[in-house]
N, C-alpha and C positions, 0 to 999 in steps of 0.2 A: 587476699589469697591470689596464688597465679591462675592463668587462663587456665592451665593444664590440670586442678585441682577438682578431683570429680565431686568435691562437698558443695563447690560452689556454682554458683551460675556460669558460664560462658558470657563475658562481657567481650561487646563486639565494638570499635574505633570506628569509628565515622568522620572524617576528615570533609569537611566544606569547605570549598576553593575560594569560590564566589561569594557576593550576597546572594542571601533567601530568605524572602517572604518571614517574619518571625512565627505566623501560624506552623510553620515546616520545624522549624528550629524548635518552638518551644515540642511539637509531637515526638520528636527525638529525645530532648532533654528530657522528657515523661515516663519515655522507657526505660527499664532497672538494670537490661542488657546493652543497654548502649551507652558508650562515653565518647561525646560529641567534643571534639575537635573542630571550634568555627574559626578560620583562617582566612578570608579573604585577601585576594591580592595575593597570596603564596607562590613562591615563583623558584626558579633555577636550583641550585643545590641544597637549598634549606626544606624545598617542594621536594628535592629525589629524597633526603633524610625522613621527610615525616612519612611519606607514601609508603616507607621500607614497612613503616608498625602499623597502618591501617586494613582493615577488615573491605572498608566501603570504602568510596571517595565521591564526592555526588557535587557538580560543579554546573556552570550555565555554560556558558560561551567563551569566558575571561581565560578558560586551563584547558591546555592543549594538550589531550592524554594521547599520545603518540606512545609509538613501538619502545623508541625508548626512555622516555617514564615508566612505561609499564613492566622494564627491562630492571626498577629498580624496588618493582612491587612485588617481594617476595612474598606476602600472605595475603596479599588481595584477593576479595572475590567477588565482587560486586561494582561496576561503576554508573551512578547515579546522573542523567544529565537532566538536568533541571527544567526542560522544553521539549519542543517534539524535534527537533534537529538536529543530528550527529555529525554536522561537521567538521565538529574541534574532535574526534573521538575516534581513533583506527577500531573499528569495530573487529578486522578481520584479526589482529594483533592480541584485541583480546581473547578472540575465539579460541586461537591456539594457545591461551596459556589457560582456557578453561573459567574464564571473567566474565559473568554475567552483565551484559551491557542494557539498562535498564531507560526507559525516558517515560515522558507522560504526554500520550498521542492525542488524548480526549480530551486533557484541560483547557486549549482555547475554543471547542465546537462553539458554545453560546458567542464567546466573544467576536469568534469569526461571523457568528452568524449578523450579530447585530450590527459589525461591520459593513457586510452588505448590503443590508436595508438602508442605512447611514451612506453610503456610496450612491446608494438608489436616489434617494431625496436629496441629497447636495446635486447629483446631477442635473434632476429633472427640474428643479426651483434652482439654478443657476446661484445656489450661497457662498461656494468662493467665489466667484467673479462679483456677487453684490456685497459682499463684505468688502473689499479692493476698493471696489469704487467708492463707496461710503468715506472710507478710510482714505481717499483722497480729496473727500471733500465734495464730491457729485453728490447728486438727488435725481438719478433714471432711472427711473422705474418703468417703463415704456422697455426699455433697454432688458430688462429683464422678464419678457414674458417665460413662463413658463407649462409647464403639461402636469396631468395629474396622473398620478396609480390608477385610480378609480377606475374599474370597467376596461383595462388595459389587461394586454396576454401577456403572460412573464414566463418566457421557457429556461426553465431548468436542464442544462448538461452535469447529470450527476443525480441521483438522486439519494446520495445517502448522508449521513449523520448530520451534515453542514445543509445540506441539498435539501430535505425535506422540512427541518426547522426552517431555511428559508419562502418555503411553499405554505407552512405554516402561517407564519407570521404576514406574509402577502397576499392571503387571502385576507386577512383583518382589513386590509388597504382597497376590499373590492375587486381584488383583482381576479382576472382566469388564469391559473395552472396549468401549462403542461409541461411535460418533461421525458429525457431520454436517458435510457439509461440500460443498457442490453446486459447488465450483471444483476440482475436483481427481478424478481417476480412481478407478476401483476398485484398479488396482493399488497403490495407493501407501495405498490403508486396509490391504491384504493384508499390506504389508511394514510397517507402524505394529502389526500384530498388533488392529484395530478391526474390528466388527461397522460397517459401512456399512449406514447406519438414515435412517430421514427427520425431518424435526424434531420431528413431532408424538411420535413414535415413541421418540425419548432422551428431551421430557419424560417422559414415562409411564412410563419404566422406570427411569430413572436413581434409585441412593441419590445419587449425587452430580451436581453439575452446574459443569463447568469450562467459563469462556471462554475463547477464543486466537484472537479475530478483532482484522484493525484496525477503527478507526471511521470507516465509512461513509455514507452514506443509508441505506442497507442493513440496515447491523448497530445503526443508532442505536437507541433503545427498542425492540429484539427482545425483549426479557422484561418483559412489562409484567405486568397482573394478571390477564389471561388467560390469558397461556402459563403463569403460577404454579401458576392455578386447573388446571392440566393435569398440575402435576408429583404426584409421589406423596406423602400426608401426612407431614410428617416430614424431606423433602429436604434436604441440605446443599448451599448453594451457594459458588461461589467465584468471585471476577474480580479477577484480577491482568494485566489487559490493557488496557483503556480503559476511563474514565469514559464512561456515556452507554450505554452497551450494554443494559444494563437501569436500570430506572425506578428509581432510590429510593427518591420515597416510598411504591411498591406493595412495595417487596422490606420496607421497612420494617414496613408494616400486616400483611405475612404473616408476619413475624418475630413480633409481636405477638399476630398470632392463632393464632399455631402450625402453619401450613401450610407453613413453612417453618423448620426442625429450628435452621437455625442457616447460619451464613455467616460468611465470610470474606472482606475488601474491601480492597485495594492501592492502590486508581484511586477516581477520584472525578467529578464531569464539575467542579466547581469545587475548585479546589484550593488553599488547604488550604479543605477543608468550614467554613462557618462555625457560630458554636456556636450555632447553632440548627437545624442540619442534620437530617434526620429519622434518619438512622441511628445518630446518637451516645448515642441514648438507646432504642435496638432493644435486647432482651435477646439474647443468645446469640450476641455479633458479636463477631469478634476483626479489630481495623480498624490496617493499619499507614501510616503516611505517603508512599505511594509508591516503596516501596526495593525493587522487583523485580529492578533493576541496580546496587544498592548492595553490592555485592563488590569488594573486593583485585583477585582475579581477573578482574571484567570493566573496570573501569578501568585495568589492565594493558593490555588485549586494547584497549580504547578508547584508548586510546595511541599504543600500534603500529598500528592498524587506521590512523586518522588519517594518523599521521607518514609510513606506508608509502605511502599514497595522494597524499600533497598532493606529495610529491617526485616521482613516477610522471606527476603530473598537471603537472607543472613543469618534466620531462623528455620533454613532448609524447603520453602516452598516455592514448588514449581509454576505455580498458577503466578505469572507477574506479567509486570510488560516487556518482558526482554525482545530485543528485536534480533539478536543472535540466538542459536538455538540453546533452550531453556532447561536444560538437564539435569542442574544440580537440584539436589536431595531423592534424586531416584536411586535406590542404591543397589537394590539387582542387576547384575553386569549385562544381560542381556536385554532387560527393558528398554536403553538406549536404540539399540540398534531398530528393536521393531516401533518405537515412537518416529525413529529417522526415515522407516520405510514404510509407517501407513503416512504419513508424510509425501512422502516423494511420489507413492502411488496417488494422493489424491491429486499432488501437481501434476501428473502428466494427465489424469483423466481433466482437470481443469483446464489445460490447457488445448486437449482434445474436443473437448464438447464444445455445439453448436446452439449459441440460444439460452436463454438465463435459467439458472439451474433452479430446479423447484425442488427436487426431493435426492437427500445423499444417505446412502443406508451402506454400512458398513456390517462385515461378516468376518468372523475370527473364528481362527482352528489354531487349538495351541499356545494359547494367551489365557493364562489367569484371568478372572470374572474382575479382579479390584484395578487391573491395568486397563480396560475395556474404554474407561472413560477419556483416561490421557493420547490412549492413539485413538479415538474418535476426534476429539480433538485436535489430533495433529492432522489427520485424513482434510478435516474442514479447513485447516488453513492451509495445508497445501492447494487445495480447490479454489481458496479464495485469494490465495498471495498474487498470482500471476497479474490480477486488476485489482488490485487494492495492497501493492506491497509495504505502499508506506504505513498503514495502522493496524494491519493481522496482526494479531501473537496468539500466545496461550492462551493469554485473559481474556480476551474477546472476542476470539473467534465463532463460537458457537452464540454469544447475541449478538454479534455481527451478522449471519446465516440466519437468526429466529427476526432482527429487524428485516430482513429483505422476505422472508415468507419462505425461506427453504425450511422444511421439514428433515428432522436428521431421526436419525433412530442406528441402534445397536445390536447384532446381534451374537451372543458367541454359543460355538457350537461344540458338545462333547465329543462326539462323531469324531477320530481320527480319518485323515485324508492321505496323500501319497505323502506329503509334507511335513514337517515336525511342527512347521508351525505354516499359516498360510493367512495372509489378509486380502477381504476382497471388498473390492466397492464397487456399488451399482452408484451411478448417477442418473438423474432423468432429467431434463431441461425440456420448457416447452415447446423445442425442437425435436428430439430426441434421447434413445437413452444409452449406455454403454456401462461395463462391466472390464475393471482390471484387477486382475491380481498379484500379489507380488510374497516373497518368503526369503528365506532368510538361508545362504549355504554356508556352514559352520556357524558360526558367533555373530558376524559381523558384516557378513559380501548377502548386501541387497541384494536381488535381481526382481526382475519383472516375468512372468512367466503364463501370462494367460491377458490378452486384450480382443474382449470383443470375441471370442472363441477360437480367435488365433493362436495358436499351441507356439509359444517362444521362449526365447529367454536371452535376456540385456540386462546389463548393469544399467540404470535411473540416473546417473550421472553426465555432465558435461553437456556439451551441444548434441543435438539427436534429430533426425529427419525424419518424422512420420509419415511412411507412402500406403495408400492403398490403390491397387493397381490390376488391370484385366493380367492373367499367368500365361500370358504368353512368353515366347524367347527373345532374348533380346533387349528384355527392361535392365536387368542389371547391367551391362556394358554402354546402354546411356547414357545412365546415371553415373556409371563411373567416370567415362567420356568426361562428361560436362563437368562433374567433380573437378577433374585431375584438371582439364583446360583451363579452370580455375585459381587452379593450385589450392586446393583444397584438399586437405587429407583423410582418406576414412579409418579410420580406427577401427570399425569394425561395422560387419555387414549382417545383419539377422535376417534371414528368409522364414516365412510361417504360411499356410493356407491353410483358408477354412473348409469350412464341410460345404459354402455353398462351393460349387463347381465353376473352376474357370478362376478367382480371384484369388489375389497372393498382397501380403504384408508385407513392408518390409521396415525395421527399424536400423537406421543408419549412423552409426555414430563418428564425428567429424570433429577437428580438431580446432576448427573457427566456425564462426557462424555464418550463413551463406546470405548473401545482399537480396535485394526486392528484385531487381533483373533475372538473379539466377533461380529463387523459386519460380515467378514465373515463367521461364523455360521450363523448368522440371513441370510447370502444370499443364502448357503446354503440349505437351507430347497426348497421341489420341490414347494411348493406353491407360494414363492415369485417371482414378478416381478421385483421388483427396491427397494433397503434400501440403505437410506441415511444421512448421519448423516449431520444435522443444529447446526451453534449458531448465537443466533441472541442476 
């Protein structure tokens, strides 16, 4: 019968580009709505032809879904990429045609993990350099003294999903724990079995130095040749998690001058390194081509993780891994909008708070009790996207939040307010706490309308500068000053104060984002409290 026959099922085309794992393959051919199309190697106009009649299309690395393939996927609604990497994949492309863009972020956690343990002991026993030599025919063993784990300090930068499995497994080795990690609770260093330490505090002490952050603005050059100059003479380090985290050509010159024991490297910021790369010719590096998730086992898991999702997400459920935002099967025209805006409210409180969040409570006026659950969910990964944008979505957010020890909770309230509908989030960090709110004008136009007690209102969008500032005259012409001398344009200027007496708000929205010089001027100035720069 045809698709459009309401006697029959809805059978949904599934088009694979690539190879996949057959565990993947055979979980689709199992399904009764799904007619699996395995094509590998599909390419050029015979690739535009078939994508015209597919529902999914779910590919690795081999199919480049650009704007225009996707220009020839008239009933697409789903693109499945076989890994955690979207670089064959215009995500923004698909956004606007409403294409669920789906990966699988989890599936190499163990493999990465056992990677680095594996990186740890070829470093510290010298096994590519005594395999080499063997293989040419030597017997020095002298040549290869080496150091043990045992009774050794291994500092963790990072401590989640990859980060704490590896704390896990390195205490079996004797070893001490500790670890840095300012997005995440104490309880959740307690249950990782880590010394929660400050950064300067694991250079210093650490024999070892492991990374497991994503890459950031943030985490980009965090170990350059000062934080080196910090570590202990001798240090081993390791990054098997992004290119770009540390410098190196400073890890290189310490490699050289012996202030750093020796290293181990997975990741590169250009890939493959070219051969005149500075680390390929650092003594005492044991460097592999990227295979952190090169396992049997996580290609398996990369498989099924896939095929489980794209058919979930084909049978209308919003709970997946989309890393674009995850809307279909919601079908109330206005639930989008408030999922987009307890969202956006949680990223700017996330981006606003001081200090690793422990407790996010969420408060609803004008929200259905059965939609409670999806903008709680969207509130947490707005909070957590800003340090952790590569693995938030739907699906994971709130055990992402319950593994670090934040506490979440819901409440919705009968009570009408000035507002038709109104969301508000309390965050508490062991810094600090704060309070925004945000609702909805007509259908669709977010604003933000209460931070902190400051009575305002801003659209959540674009670049935006968060000032707290003593009310006196003369702060806005500043800041505009130094705006405009920069050629920086504001878009718009929101003034608010609160009830304590003397201080004033202001949120500032800017048409580019403003460099490390120019905040720090704007900090600066003796009247300011707090400038902080948003993108939402």
């Amino acid at each position: 019968m045809s698709r459009g026959d309401s006697v029959s099922q809805p059978r949904f085309r599934i088009l694979v580009t690539d190879t996949l794992a057959d565990s993947g393959l055979d979980l689709l051919r199992r399904q009764s709505d799904v007619v699996l199309d395995y094509r590998p190697g599909l390419a050029g106009p015979e690739l535009h032809r078939e994508i015209a009649a597919a529902d999914a299309i779910v590919t690795r690395s081999g199919t480049a879904v650009t704007d225009e393939l996707l220009s020839h996927a008239t009933q697409l609604r789903v693109v499945g990429r076989a890994g955690v990497g979207l670089d064959n994949v215009d995500v923004e492309a698909a956004t606007r045609r409403g294409i669920l863009v789906i990966n699988a972020p989890t599936a190499n956690i163990l493999s990465a993990t056992e990677h680095t343990m594996a990186m740890m002991l070829a470093l510290c026993r010298n096994v590519p350099a005594a395999d080499a030599s063997v293989r040419l025919g030597e017997w020095k063993r002298a040549k290869f003294m080496g150091t043990e784990l045992s009774g050794k300090t291994l500092g963790i930068i990072g401590l989640g999903r990859i980060g704490s499995r590896v704390a896990e497994r390195a205490r079996s080795f004797g070893m001490r724990i500790i670890a840095y990690d300012p997005y995440i609770a104490t309880f959740a260093f307690e249950r990782a079995g880590a010394e929660e330490v400050t950064f300067d505090t694991l250079l210093s002490e650490s024999d070892f130095v492991t990374v497991h952050t994503p890459l950031t603005e943030e985490t980009r050059g965090m170990i350059r040749a000062a934080e080196i100059g910090k570590m202990k003479p001798g240090v081993m380090f390791v990054n098997c998690a992004r290119g770009g985290i540390y410098d190196e050509n400073d890890l290189a010159a310490a490699l050289h001058e012996g202030q750093v024991a020796g290293a181990a490297v997975d990741v590169y910021v250009e890939e493959p390194p070219t051969a005149d790369h500075p680390l390929l010719n650092a003594p005492n590096l044991v460097l592999t081509p990227h295979i952190g998730a090169n396992t049997w086992e996580a290609q398996d898991r990369v498989a099924v993780q896939t095929a489980e999702m794209v058919v979930e997400a084909l049978r209308g459920s919003i709970f997946v891994s989309a890393v674009n935002l995850p809307f279909e099967g919601v079908a109330e025209s206005g639930v989008r909008a408030l999922i987009n805006l307890a969202e956006k409210v949680g990223s700017f409180a996330g981006q606003i708070i001081r200090g690793a969040v422990e407790e996010i409570a969420l408060e609803l006026w004008g929200v259905e009790e059965k939609h409670a659950s999806i903008l709680a969910v969207g509130a947490v990964k707005g909070i957590l996207d800003p340090v952790l944008s590569e693995s938030i979505n739907y699906v994971n957010a709130l055990a992402v939040a319950q593994q670090r020890g934040i506490q979440c909770s819901t409440t919705v309230h009968e009570t009408l307010v000035d507002y038709a509908h109104l969301v508000t989030l309390r965050v508490r960090s062991d810094a600090e706490e704060m309070r925004v709110s945000g609702t909805l004008f007509g259908e669709k136009n977010a604003r933000i309308v209460d931070v902190n007690a400051f009575q305002v209102e801003f659209r959540p969008a674009g670049h935006l500068l968060y000032m707290v500032n003593h009310d006196v005259p003369g702060v806005v012409g500043k800041v505009g000053t130094i705006l405009g001398d920069r050629e920086i344009n504001i878009a718009e200027y929101n003034l608010a104060r609160a009830s304590e007496k003397g201080v004033a708000m202001a949120i500032v929205t800017v048409d580019s984002p403003l460099d490390e010089g120019t905040l720090a001027f704007l900090r600066s100035f003796k009247e300011m409290r707090d400038v902080r720069q948003i993108r939402l």
